[in-house]
N, C-alpha and C positions, 0 to 999 in steps of 0.2 A: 072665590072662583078664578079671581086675577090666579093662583100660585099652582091650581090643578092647570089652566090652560098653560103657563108657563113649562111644568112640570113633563103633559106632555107632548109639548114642542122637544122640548129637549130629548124626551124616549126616541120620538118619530126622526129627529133629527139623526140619531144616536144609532137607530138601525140601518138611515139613510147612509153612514158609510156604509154598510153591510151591502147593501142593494147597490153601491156604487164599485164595491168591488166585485160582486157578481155579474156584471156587468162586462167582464173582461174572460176568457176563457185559456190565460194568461196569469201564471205564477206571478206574484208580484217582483220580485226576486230575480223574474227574470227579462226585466221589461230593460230596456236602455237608460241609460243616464238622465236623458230627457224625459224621460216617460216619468223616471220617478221626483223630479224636480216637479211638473207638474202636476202628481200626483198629489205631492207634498204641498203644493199651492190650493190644492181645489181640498183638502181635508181641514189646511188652514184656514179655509172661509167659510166651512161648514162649523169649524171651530168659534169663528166670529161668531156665525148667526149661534149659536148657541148661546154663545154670552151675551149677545143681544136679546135672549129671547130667556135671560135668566130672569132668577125670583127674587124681589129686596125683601130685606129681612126688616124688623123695625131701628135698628142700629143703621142704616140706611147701606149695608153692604150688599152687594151681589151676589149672587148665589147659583152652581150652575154644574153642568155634569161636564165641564172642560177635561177633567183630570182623567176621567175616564176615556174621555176618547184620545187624550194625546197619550196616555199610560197604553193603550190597546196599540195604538200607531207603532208605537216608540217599539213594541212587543213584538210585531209581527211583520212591520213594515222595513224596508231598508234604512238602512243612518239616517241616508241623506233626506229622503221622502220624511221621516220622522223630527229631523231638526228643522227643516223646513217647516214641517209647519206647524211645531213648537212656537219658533221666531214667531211667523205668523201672527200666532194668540196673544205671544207676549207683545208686541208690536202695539197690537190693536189693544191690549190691555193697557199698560201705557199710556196711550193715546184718549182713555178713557177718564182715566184717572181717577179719583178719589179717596175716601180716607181708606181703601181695601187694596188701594195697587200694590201696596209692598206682598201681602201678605200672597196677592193674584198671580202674579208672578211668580215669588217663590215656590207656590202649589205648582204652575206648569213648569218650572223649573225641576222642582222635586219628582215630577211625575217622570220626563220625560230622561231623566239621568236614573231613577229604580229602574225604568225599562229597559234603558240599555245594560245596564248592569246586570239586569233578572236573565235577559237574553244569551249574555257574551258569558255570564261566568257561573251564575246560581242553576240555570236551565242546563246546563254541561257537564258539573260537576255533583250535580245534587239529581241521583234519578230518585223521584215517586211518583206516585199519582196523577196524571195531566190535570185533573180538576180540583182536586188541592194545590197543585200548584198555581195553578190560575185564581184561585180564592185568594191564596197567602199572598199573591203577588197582587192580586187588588186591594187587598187590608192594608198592605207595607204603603201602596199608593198614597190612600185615603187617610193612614195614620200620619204622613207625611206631610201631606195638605192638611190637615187638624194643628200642625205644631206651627206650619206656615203663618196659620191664622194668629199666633203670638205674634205678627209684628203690624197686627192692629194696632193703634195706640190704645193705651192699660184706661180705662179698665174697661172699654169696649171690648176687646180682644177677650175676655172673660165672657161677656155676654152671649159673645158673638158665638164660641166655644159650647157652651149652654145650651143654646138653641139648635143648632147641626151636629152636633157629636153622635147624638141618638141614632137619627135618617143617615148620616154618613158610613158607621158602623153597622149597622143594619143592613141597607140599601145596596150603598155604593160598591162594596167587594161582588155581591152579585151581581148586579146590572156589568162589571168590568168580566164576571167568568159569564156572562151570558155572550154579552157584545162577542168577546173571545171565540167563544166555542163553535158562535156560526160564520166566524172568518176561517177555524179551522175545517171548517164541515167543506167549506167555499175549496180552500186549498186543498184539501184530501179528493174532492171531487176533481180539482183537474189535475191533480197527480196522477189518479184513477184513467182521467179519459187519454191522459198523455199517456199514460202506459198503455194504456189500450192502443194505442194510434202507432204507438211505435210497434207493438206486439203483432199489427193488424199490416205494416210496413214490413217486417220482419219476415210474420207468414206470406206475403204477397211475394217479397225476393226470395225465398227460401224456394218456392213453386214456380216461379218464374227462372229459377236459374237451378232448378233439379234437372238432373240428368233421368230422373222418370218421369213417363207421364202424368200430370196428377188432375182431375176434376173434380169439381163441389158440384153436388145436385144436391132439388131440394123434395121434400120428402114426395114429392110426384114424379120422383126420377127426371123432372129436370134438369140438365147442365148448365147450371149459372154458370161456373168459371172452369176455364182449360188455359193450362200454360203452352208456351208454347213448342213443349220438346213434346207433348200428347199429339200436337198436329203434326209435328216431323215426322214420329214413332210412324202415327198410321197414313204418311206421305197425302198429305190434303190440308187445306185452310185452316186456319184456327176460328174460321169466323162462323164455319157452316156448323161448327157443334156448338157453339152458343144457344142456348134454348133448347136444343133435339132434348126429346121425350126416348130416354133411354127403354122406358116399357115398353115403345113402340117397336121396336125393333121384330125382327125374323129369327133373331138368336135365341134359341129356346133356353141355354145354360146361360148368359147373360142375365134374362130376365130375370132365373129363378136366381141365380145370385142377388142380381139387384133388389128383388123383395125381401129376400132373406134380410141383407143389411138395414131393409127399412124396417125390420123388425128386429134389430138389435143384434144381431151376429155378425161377425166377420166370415166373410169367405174369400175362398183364395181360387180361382180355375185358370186352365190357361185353355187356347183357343186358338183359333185362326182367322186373322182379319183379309179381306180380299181388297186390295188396294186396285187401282186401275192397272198397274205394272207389276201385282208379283199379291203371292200370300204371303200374308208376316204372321208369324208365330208370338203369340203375346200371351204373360201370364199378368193377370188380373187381378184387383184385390177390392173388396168392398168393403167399407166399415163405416157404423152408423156414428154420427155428429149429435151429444147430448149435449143440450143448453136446459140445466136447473130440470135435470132426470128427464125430461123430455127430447125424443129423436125428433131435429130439426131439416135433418135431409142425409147426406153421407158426405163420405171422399174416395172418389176412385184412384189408386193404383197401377198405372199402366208401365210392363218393362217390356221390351221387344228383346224375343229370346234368339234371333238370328245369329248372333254370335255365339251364343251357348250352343245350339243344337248342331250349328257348325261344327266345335268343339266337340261337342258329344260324337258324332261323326265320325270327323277325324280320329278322337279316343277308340271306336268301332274298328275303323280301320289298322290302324295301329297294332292294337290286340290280334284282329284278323291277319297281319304280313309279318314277316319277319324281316326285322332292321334291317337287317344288312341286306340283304338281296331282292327285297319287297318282292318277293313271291308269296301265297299263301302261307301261311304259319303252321305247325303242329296243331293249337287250337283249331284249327279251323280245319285239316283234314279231321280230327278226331268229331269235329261236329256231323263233317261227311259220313264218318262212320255209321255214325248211332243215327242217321238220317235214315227215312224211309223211301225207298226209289221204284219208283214204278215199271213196271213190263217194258213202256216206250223204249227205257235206256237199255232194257239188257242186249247183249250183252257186255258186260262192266269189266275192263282190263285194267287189273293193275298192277305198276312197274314200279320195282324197288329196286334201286341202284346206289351206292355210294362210288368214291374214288379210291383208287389202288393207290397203295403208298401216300398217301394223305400226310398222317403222322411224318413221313421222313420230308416231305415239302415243307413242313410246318419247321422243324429244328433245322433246314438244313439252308433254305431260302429265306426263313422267318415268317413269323403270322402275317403280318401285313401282305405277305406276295399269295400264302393261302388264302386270306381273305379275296385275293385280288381273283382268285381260280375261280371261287365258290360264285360271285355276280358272275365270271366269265359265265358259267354253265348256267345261271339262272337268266340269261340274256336271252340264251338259246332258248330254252324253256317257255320263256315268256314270247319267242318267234314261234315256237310249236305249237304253243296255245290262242295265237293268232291266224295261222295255219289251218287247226283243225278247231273248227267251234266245240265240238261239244268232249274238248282235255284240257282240263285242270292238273297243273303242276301245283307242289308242296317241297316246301323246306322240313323233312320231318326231322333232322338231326343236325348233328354238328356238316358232316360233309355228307349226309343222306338226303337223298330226293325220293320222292314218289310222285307218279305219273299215273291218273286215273284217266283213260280213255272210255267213252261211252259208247255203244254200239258199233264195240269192237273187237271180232274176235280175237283166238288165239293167233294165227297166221299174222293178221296185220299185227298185231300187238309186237313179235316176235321184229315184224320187220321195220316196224318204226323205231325201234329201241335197235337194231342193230345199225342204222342210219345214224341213231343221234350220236351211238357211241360211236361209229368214224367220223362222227365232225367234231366230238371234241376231240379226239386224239388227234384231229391235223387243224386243230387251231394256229393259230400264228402267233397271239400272245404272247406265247414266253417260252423259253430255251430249254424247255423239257416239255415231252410227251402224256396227257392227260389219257389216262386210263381208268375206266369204269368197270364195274363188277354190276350186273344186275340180272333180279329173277322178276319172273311174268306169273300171275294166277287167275282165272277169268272166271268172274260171277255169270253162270250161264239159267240158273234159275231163280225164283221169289223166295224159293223153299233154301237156297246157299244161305250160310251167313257172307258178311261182307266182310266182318274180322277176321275169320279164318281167311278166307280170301285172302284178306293182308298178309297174314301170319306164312300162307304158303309161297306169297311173293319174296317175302325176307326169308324166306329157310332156302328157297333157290337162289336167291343171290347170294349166301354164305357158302354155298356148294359150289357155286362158281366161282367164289373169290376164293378158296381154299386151291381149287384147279388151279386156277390162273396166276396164286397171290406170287408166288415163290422165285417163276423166272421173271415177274414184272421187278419185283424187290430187287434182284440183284442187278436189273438191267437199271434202276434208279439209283442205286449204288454208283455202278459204273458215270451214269449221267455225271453223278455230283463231283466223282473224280474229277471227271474231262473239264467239269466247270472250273472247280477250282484248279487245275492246272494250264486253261483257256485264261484265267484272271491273272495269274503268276508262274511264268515258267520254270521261277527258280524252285518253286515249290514242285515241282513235277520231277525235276531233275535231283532235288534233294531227296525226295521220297523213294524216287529209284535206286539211290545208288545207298541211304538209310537202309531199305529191303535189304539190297546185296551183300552188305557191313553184317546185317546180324544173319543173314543166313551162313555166311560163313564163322560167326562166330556159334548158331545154334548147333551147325555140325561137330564144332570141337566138346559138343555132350554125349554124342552117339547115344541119346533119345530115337531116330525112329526120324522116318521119313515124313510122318504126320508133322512130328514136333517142329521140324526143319520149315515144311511148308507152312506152318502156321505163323511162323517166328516169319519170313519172306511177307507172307502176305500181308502179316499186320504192320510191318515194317514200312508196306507201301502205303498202307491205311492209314496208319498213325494220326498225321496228320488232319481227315478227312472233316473235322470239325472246326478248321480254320476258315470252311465256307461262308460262317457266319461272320468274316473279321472282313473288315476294308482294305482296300489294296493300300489305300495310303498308310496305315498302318504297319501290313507287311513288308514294305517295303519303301517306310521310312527310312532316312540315314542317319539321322542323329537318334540319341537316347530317349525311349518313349515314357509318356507321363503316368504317372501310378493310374490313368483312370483306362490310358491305351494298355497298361501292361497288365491289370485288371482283368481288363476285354482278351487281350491272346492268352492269359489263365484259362480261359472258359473252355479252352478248345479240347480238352481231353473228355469233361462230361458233354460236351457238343456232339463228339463225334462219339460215344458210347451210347446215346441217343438215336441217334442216325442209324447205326449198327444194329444193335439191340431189337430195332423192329423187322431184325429180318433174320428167322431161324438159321437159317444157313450159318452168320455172322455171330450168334451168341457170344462165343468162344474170344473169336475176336473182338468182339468189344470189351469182356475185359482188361483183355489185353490192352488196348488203346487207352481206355479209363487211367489206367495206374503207370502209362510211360514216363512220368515226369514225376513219379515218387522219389524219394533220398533212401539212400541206405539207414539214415539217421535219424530216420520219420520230418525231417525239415519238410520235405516236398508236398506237390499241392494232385488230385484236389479233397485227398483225404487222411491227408499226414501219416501215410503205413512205413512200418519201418522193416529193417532187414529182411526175412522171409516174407512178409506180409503181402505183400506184392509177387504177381504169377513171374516166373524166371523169365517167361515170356516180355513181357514187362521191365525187366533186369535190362535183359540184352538188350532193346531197343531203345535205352536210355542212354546205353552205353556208344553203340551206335551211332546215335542220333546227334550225341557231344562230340564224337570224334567228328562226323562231317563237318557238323556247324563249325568246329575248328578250323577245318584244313581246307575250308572254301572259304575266299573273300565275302564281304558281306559288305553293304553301302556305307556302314561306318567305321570297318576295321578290315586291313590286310589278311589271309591267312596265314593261319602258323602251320610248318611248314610239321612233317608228320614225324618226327624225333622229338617236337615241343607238344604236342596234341599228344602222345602219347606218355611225356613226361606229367603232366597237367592229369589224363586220365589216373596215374599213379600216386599223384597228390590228393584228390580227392579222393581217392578207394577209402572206403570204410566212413566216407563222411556223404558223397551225394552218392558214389558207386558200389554195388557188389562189388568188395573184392576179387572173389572168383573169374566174376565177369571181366574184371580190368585184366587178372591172370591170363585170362584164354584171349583178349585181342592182345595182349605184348605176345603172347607167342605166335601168333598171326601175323605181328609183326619181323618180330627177328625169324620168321621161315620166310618174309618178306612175301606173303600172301593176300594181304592188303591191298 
């Protein structure tokens, strides 16, 4: 009876670390230096009482499940905690003495050095089975302590062997993978709740510091938890939706969300919340919360779409204006169109108008100063439509506008439109005359279409830009002269007296009075595509850089441009195109050689060297005109017609030059 109470003391005692480490909600591992020193002190005197509450055998040894619980220590516990309170045992063992101490020792000795061993290198490098490992590593213990006992003295140490070998074997590897398995069950558990705690930490900051709104209700549509960007989103406390019964509410699509999610679906709506200061536009998300296939409540989703819808908006408008001028858009008269308008408005005027010479504004002043026209007139426009409530202007083209006026006849229509067009011709902007072409069509019944309507206002503005196009075109020609000879006078004076050079050399062809005046005019024209060059440029004095010499290349397809849109000028613009061709095809801006180029062309090349010669220029003296004409004689047949050089020497020596 003595060896069964003995026996289980030591079980009770044996699970009592198990209960002493559950006791802690704390990895051991992770406790402080001092925690595990005393740790190691209170295992160490559970360790006593065990060997005090061991079984004599009849060899008078002791007997006792030490090995086991310093072998588990030594296993799961820190170094220190484990050598602790090894020493402990051995101490007290020692201290005990008898004919068993060597052997007592050795066993916790043996126990406690397998452990660290099993831990630091067999458990690292040997993966299998946790519970085979936990067996073999209590057999290893227990066989260990069995060899211990040879330092019995002989031939007790036989005896003593005899008797415990069996229960040791048996027994003890289990009782070490039982002890084991529920310190690991201990440990796996607050791995478990520490993950959880961190997981639980995690989701708390992740919602607390979302830029959406997010709430947990629980399956009554209560709101347990709201961060606090959900009380910002809808401008009020975070404190007053704690507990609110989301079913309770007045919002019909809410609700039916909210149930939906408590049955398992996700739903998405958006909505309008009415804040004390403003509605906020908010889209909503529900979705149910499964703990172990059971819906426990949800989580709402809240993003305030004021920015978006902004956005969208603005997108709307955007589409609806046109960039540059933010007047209505093409899209947006076309919506007009196909729109349905009622009796109230007729009758419906509408005015199609573009700019005269547009095209020659654009090559001759550059895009930027066109663009600059196009707001100019869309400035007005947007004054007419503040003006008169019920006219909408459009940007329908590149430089077309349309003007739909409402319950407006033909008369007014006729006289609004001839107002706007003298206020842009006497704008002050800019150093040329704005000219408009436009035609009127007026929707006078429900039974008109409104597209023919359109179509009749742009067929009368091409009959009057046809009337009008021809003396505006050359009166914008003239303009761009006067410009460019306002910007540089030497260019005005060159271009006259260039004219007068080839018309007396066009005469020595007796061609015909046409050919003569052609050859004069284009002579003055020439030039007319240096508009687009900088004064600093022409009238630099040192040698200009390939990217300035470049830019004065340009000016022959410049000014065939310019030309070119105005029928009168055809002629002449080729002519202007090819004045700076070679005899030799070297010349720019399309490398033609001898004949290829109109004679027109010839002569005003010829011309044009001889000035630049025999006039000073900011970087070189002139040559006087026996060198300018020696010089024209050296290039013939390389930059010049021959012929051409032929007929100014005898211009020359008749001294008619």
């Amino acid at each position: 009876m003595d060896v069964a109470r003995d026996i289980t003391i030591n079980v009770i005692l044996l699970f009592g670390l198990v209960f002493l480490v559950t006791l802690s909600d704390q990895k051991h591992e992770q406790r402080r230096l001092t925690g595990k020193i005393i740790f190691g002190l209170i295992i160490g005197f559970i360790t006593i009482i065990i060997m005090m509450n061991g079984w004599t055998l009849e060899t008078g040894v002791i007997y006792d499940t030490r090995t086991v619980i310093i072998g588990v220590t030594g296993l799961y516990f820190s170094s220190v905690t484990s050598v602790i309170a090894a020493v402990v045992a051995i101490i007290y063992r020692i201290f005990v003495g008898g004919p068993g101490v060597y052997a007592g020792v050795l066993s916790l000795v043996s126990a406690i050095s397998i452990a660290l061993l099993w831990k630091n290198v067999f458990m690292k490098k040997v993966k299998i089975n946790k519970y085979l490992s936990l067996y073999l590593f209590g057999f290893s213990v227990h066989i260990a302590m069995l060899l211990s006992q040879l330092a019995i003295p002989y031939p007790r140490n036989f005896e003593v062997l005899a008797l415990i070998t069996p229960m040791v074997i048996m027994i003890y590897p289990v009782a070490t993978t039982l002890l084991a398995m529920a310190i690991i069950k201990h440990e796996e558990r607050v791995a478990s709740q520490d993950m959880i705690k961190k997981s639980e930490e995690k989701y708390r900051t992740l919602i607390n510091n979302s830029q959406l709104g997010i709430i947990q209700f629980n399956v009554d549509g209560v709101i347990e938890i709201a961060n606090q960007t959900f009380a910002d989103i809808l401008e009020s406390e975070r404190s007053i939706w704690i507990g609110r019964d989301l079913g309770q509410t007045n919002d019909e699509v809410l609700v039916e969300a909210l149930n939906e999610s408590l049955k398992g679906h996700t739903t998405i709506f958006e909505n309008l919340h009415q804040s004390p200061n403003r509605q906020i536009p908010l889209r909503v998300s529900f979705s149910p919360i499964f703990v172990n296939k059971q819906i426990v409540g949800g989580l709402g989703v809240v993003e305030d779409l004021t920015k978006q819808y902004a956005l969208e908006k603005n997108i709307r408008d955007l589409q609806g204006k046109d960039f540059l001028t933010r007047l209505a858009s093409r899209a947006s008269f076309d919506k007009f169109l196909f729109a349905n308008h009622g009796v109230a408005t007729l009758p419906i005027a509408i005015a199609s108008f573009d700019i005269n010479t547009f095209q020659i504004i654009n090559t001759s002043f550059g895009y930027a100063k066109g663009n600059e026209v196009l707001v100019a007139i869309a400035n007005r426009l947007k004054n007419l439509q503040k003006s008169r409530k019920n006219t909408q202007c459009y940007r329908t083209g590149g430089d077309e506008f349309t003007v739909v006026m409402m319950n407006t006849t033909t008369e007014e229509a006729h006289e609004l439109m001839r107002e706007l067009s003298e206020e842009l011709h006497s704008m002050p902007d800019f150093q040329f005359n704005i000219t408009i072409s436009y035609g009127i069509s007026v929707l006078e019944t429900e039974d008109d279409k409104i597209v023919e309507v359109f179509n009749k206002s742009l067929a009368d503005m091409m009959s009057n830009k046809v009337y009008a196009g021809s003396s505006i075109s050359l009166k914008t020609i003239d303009l761009i002269m006067n410009t460019l000879f306002e910007k540089n006078q030497r260019e005005k004076l060159h271009s006259e007296r260039v004219s007068v050079i080839a018309r007396k050399i066009a005469e020595k062809y007796n061609l015909g009075t046409a050919f003569n005046n052609r050859v004069s005019l284009a002579g003055k024209l020439h030039d007319i595509g240096k508009i687009t060059v900088s004064e600093d440029i022409l009238d630099k004095p040192g040698k200009l850089s390939n990217v300035e010499y470049n830019k004065i290349k340009q000016h022959p397809e410049t000014g065939f441009k310019i030309l070119a849109s105005v029928a009168e000028y055809l002629d002449i613009a080729n002519v202007v195109l090819s004045h700076h061709e070679w005899w030799n095809g070297s010349g720019y801006p399309r490398g033609l050689k001898d004949h290829q180029a109109p004679l027109e062309s010839r002569i005003i090349n010829v011309a044009d060297a001889f000035d630049a010669m025999t006039v000073s220029r900011p970087y070189r003296e002139a040559y006087s005109i026996e060198r300018a004409i020696e010089e024209l004689k050296n290039y013939a047949g390389k930059q010049f017609d021959p012929d051409v050089v032929a007929k100014i020497v005898e211009l020359y020596e008749s001294n008619d030059l």
